[in-house]
Each structure stands twice: as structure tokens, then as C-alpha cells.
C-alpha positions as CSV (number, residue, x, y, z in Angstrom):
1,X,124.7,42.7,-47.8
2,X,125.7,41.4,-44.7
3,X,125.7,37.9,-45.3
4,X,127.1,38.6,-49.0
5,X,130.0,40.3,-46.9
6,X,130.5,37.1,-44.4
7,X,130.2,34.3,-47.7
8,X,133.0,36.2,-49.4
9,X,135.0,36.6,-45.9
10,X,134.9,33.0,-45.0
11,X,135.6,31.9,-48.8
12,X,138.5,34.5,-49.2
13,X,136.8,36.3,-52.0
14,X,136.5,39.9,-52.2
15,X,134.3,41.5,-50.2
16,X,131.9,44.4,-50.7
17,X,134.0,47.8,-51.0
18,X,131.1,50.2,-52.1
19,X,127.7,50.6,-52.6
20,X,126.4,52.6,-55.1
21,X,122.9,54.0,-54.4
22,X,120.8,57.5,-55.7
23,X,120.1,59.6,-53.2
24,X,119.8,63.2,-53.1
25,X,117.6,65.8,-51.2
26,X,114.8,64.3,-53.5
27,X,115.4,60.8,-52.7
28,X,117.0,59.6,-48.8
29,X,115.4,56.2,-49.0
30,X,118.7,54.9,-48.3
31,X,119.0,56.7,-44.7
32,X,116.9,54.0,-43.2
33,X,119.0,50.7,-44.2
34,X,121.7,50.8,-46.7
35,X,123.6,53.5,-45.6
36,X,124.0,52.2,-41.6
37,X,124.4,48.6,-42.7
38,X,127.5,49.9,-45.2
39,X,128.5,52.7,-41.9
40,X,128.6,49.6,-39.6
41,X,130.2,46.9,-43.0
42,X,133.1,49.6,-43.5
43,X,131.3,50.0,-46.9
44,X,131.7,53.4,-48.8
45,X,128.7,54.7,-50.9
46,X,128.7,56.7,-53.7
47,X,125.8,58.7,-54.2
48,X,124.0,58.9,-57.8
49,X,121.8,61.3,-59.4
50,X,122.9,64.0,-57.3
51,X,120.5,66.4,-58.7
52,X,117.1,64.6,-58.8
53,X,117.7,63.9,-62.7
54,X,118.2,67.5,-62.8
55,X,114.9,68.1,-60.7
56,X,116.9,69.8,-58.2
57,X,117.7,72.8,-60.7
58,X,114.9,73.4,-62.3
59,X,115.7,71.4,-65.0
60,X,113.5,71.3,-68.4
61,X,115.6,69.9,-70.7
62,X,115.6,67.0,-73.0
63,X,116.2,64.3,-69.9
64,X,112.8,65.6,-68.7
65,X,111.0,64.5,-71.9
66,X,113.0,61.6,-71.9
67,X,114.0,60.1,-69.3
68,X,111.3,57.1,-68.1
69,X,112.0,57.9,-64.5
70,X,112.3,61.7,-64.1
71,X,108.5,62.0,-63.7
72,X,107.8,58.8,-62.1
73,X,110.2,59.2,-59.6
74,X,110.4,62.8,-58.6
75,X,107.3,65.5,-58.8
76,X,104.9,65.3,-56.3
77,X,104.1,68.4,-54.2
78,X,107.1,67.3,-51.0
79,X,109.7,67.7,-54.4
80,X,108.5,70.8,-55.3
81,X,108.8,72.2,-52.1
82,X,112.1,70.7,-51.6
83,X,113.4,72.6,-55.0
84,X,111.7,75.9,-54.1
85,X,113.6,75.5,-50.6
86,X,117.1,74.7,-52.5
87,X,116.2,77.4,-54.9
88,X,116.0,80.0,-52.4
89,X,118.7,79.0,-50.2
90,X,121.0,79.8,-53.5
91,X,119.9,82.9,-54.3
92,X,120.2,83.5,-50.6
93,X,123.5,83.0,-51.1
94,X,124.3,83.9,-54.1
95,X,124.9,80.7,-55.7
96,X,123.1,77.9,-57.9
97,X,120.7,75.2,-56.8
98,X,123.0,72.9,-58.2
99,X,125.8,74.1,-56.1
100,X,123.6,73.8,-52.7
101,X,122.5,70.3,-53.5
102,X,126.1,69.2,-53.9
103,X,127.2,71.0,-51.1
104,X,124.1,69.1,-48.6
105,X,125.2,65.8,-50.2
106,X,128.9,66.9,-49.9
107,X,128.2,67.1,-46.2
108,X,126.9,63.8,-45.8
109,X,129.2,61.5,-43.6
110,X,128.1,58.4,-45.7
111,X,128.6,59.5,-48.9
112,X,132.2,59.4,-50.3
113,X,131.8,61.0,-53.5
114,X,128.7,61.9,-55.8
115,X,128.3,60.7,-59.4
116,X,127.1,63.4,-61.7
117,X,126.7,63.8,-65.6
118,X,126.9,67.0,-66.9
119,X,126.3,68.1,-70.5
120,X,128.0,71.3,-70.2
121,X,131.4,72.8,-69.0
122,X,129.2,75.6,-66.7
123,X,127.6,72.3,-65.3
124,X,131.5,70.6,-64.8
125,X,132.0,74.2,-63.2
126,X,129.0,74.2,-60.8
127,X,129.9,70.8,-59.4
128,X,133.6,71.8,-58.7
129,X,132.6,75.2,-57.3
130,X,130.4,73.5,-55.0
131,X,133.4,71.3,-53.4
132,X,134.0,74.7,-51.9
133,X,130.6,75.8,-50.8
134,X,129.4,74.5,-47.8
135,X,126.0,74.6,-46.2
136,X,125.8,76.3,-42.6
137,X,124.4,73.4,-40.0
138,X,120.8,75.2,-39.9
139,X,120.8,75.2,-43.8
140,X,121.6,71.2,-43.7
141,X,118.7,71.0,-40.3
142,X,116.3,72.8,-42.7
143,X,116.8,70.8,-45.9
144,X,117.2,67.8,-44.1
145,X,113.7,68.5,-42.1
146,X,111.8,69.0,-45.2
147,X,111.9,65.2,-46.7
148,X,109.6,62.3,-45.4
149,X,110.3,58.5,-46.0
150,X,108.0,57.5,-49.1
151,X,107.4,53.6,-49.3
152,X,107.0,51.7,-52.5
153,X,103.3,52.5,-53.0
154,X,104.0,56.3,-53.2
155,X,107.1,55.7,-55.7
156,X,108.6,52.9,-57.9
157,X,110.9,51.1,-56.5
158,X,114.3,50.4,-58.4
């Protein structure tokens, strides 16, 4: 990105503006390169799949007997504990687990926006509700301290 960012510089093209990358409290793999080399570029990043592919929620609808990546990519015992943390923290709160994992990625310095589908108005309402909601600093510290960096060999890469 960095050199794609100096070619279009010194040719007077247009250079990179924003990155779009997943990440969510499933999947932070972009904590370790892309999101400081766009932080230190001047690079926005908007965040996509939000929810985990609707892991994050609980999710057992069609997308989950669909969807190629939903069990490739997310599942494994770290996820699940991830989701029962999320899960708890909302009914702790009294809100959804959708609504806490918009609100962590919502307080994410890097990330300028989330992209999110929704396939009902009550999830449209969920994702403006949680624009509002935010996360105490020892909620983010707990969700935050729960993931651990997974290399290519424990997930596909994309």
C-alpha cells in the first residue's frame, strides 16, 4: 500500500483514500498491519462484516447454511467464547449483541464507518440504536482481551 500510495503520488494519480477490510470482534487480523500502515498513510478504513456474518448474534439463519465462509471462517471454540462474552455483556445491559458489537467497532479509532447488511427493519434499527450505545473502557479492555491473532494455517485467508 505504501508504495501503491508513492507510484500514484509521484505520477499525480489518485492516491489511496480507504481501505476496506472485515474485521469485527471475531476477526482483528487487520490490527497487526493494515490498520497502522492506513493510521500512518492518512488512509480511512471501513470495516466489513461487522457482525461475524451474523456469528456475533447468534445467528442461524439462511446465510449460515449458505454462506461458504460463515463456517470456515468463524466457529472455533475462541468465537464461541467471544459471542457468549458479547451475549452477556447485552443482557447485562439490557441491549442486543448486535448493538454491543457495533458499539466496540464504533469505538475503534481506525475504523470510520462499519458496513452492514441487514434483512430486516429491527436489524436497520439495532445498527442505528447502537450509534448511541457505547461500551464503558473495561467492556472494550474485556472484549478486546479475549481475541488472539490466528495465522493462515488456523483460518483461510481472503
Amino acid at each position: 500500500m505504501r508504495r501503491g500510495g508513492h507510484i500514484a503520488r509521484e505520477n499525480g494519480w489518485t492516491a489511496f483514500v480507504n481501505m476496506q477490510c472485515q474485521y469485527n470482534l471475531l476477526y482483528r487480523e487487520e490490527e497487526r498491519e493494515m490498520l497502522p500502515c492506513c493510521r500512518d498513510q492518512g488512509i480511512a478504513v471501513t470495516g466489513f462484516s461487522p457482525l461475524a456474518r451474523g456469528r456475533l448474534v447468534g445467528s442461524t439463519g439462511i446465510r449460515s447454511k449458505t454462506d461458504a465462509f460463515y463456517n470456515k471462517f468463524y466457529g472455533d471454540a475462541l468465537d464461541r467464547e467471544i459471542c457468549l462474552q458479547v451475549a452477556a455483556m447485552a443482557k447485562d445491559r439490557g441491549t442486543t449483541s448486535a448493538e454491543v458489537a457495533f458499539a466496540w467497532l464504533c469505538s475503534k479509532p481506525d475504523i470510520c464507518c462499519p458496513i452492514a447488511g441487514a434483512s430486516s427493519v429491527s436489524q436497520l434499527e439495532d445498527y442505528v440504536k447502537a450509534l448511541d450505545f457505547q461500551l464503558s473502557l473495561e467492556e472494550i479492555e474485556t472484549l478486546d482481551g479475549l481475541y488472539r491473532p490466528r495465522g493462515c494455517h488456523q483460518r483461510p485467508c481472503s
